[in-house]
C-alpha positions in Angstrom: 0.9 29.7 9.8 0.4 26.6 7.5 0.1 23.0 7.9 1.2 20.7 5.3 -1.0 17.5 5.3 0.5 14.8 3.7 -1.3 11.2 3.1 1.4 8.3 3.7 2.5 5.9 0.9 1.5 3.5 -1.4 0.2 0.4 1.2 -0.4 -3.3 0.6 -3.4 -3.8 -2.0 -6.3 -6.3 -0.8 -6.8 -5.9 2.4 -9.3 -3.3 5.0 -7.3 -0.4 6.0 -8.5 1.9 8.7 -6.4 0.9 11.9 -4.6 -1.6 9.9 -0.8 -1.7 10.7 0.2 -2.8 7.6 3.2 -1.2 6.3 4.4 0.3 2.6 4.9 -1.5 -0.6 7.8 -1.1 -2.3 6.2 0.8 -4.4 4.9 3.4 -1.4 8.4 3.5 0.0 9.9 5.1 -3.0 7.1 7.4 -3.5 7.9 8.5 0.4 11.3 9.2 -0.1 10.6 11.5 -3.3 7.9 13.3 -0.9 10.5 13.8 1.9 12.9 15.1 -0.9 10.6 17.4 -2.1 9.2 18.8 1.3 12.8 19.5 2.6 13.6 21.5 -1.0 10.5 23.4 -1.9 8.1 23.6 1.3 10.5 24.9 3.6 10.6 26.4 6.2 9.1 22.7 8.3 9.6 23.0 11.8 7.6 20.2 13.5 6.8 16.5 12.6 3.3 14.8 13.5 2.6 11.5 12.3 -1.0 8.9 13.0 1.1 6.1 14.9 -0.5 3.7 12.4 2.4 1.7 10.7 1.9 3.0 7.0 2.1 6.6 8.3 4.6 5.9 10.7 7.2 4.5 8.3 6.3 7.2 5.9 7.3 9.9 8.4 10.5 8.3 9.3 11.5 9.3 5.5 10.7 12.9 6.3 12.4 13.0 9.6 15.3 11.7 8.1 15.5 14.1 5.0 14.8 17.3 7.3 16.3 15.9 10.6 13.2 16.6 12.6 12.0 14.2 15.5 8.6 12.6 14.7 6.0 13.2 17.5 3.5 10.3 17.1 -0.4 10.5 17.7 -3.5 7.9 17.6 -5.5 11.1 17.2 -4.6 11.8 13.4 -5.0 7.9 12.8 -7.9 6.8 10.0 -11.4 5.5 10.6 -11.2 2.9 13.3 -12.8 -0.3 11.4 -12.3 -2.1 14.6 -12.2 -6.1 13.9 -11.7 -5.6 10.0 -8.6 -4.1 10.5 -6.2 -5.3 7.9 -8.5 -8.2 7.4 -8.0 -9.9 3.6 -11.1 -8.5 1.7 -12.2 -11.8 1.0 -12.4 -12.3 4.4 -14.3 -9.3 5.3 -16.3 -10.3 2.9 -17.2 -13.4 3.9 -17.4 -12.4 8.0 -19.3 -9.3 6.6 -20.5 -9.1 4.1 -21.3 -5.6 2.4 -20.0 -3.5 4.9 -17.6 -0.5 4.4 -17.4 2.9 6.1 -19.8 3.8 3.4 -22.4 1.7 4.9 -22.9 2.7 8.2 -24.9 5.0 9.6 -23.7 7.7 11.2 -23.7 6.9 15.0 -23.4 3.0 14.0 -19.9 2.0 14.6 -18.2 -1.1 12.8 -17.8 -3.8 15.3 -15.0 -2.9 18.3 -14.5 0.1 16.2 -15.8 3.5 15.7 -18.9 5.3 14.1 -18.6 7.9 11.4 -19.9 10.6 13.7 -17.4 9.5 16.1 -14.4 9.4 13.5 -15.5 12.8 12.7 -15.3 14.3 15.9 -12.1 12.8 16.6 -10.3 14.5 13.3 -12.2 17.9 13.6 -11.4 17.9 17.6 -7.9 17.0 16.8 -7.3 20.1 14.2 -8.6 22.7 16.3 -6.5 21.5 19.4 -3.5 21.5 16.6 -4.6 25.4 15.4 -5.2 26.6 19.2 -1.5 25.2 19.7 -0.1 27.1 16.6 -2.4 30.3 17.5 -1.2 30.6 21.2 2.9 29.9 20.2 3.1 26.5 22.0 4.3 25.0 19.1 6.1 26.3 15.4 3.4 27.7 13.1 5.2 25.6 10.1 4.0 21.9 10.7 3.9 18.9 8.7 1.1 16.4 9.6 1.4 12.6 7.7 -2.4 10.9 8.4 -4.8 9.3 6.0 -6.8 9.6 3.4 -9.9 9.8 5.1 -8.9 12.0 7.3 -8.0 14.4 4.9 -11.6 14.0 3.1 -13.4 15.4 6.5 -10.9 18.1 6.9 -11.5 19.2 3.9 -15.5 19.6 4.0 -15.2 20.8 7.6 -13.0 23.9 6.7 -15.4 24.0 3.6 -18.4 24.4 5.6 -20.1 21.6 4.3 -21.9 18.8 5.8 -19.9 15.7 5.6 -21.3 12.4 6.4 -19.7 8.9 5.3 -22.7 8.7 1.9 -20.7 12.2 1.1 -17.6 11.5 -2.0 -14.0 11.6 -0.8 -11.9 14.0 -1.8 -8.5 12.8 -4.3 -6.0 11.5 -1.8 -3.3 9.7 -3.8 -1.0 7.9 -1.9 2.1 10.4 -1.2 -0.2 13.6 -1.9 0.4 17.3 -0.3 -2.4 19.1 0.8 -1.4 22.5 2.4 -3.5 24.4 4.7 -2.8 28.0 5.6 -3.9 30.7 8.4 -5.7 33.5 6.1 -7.5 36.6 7.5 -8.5 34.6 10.5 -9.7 31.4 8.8 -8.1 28.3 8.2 -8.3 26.8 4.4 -7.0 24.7 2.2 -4.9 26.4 -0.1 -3.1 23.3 -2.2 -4.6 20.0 -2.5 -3.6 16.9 -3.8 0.2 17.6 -4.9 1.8 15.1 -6.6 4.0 16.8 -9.1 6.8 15.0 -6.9 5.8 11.6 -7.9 6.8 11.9 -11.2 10.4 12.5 -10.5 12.2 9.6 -10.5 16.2 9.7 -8.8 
């Protein structure tokens, strides 16, 4: 059993992300269809399509379910950070409306305004992989999945099947835009056994 975690594409530069629904740059849309390319000839066998419903990951997806013909199922659960009112603000605007504040500094039960706290972010993403596992485990659903979420996201699954302590002071993990991060089923634990594959990127045609 594996799932292949994929961050989405290259989005628009200078403005908040976390529930933003801006799309891809050019740029992110040609780095999505190398990804799909290279998923459908050298991760195969992919059997079921999840995708955050954000826009970025959404239109990243549809590149995938087109190269590999497989129906995207669409959930808010895999979505990033919920940064409430600054989502897809202009930075200069956040900025200026508030100053200073990032994911970074919050506390951890201290949610951005109409958004979400880190704790609560964090229990979201770990509650939403173990649902996905139990699925896998207990045949509901193929045991070859492809998930397309966020950067951030990826960041606490990776400390969580670590066993570290994450909290939103702790360093992301390298997410580039377009990256493969493959999680397997070993000996009864679930871990990360690739991380950050880009190789794909630099493949142009």
């Amino acid at each position: 059993m594996r799932i292949v975690v994929v961050r989405h594409g290259q989005d628009e530069h200078g403005y908040r992300g976390g529930w933003s629904q801006r799309g891809l740059t050019e740029e992110g849309k040609m780095q999505s269809q190398l990804l799909a390319k290279h998923l459908s000839n050298s991760w195969q066998p992919l059997k079921f399509l999840i995708s955050s419903d954000l826009r970025r990951a959404r239109e990243t997806a549809e590149y995938i379910s087109q190269e590999m013909e497989l129906p995207i199922h669409s959930s808010p659960l895999w979505r990033e950070m919920n940064n409430g009112e600054l989502a897809g603000m202009p930075n200069s605007l956040a900025e200026q409306l508030y100053p200073g504040l990032f994911a970074s500094s919050l506390e951890m039960d201290e949610p951005y305004p109409h958004g979400e706290s880190p704790r609560q972010f964090f229990q979201r993403i770990t509650h939403a992989f173990e649902g996905l596992c139990e699925k896998m485990i207990t045949l509901q659903i193929s045991s070859e999945i492809i998930v397309v979420t966020h950067g951030g996201v990826i960041t606490i699954l990776s400390y969580f099947l670590n066993g570290s302590v994450w909290s939103n002071k702790e360093p992301a993990i390298p997410t580039n835009a377009a990256s493969i991060h493959e999680i397997s089923y070993q000996e009864g634990k679930w871990l990360f056994t690739t991380q950050n594959h880009i190789d794909h990127l630099s493949i142009k045609g």
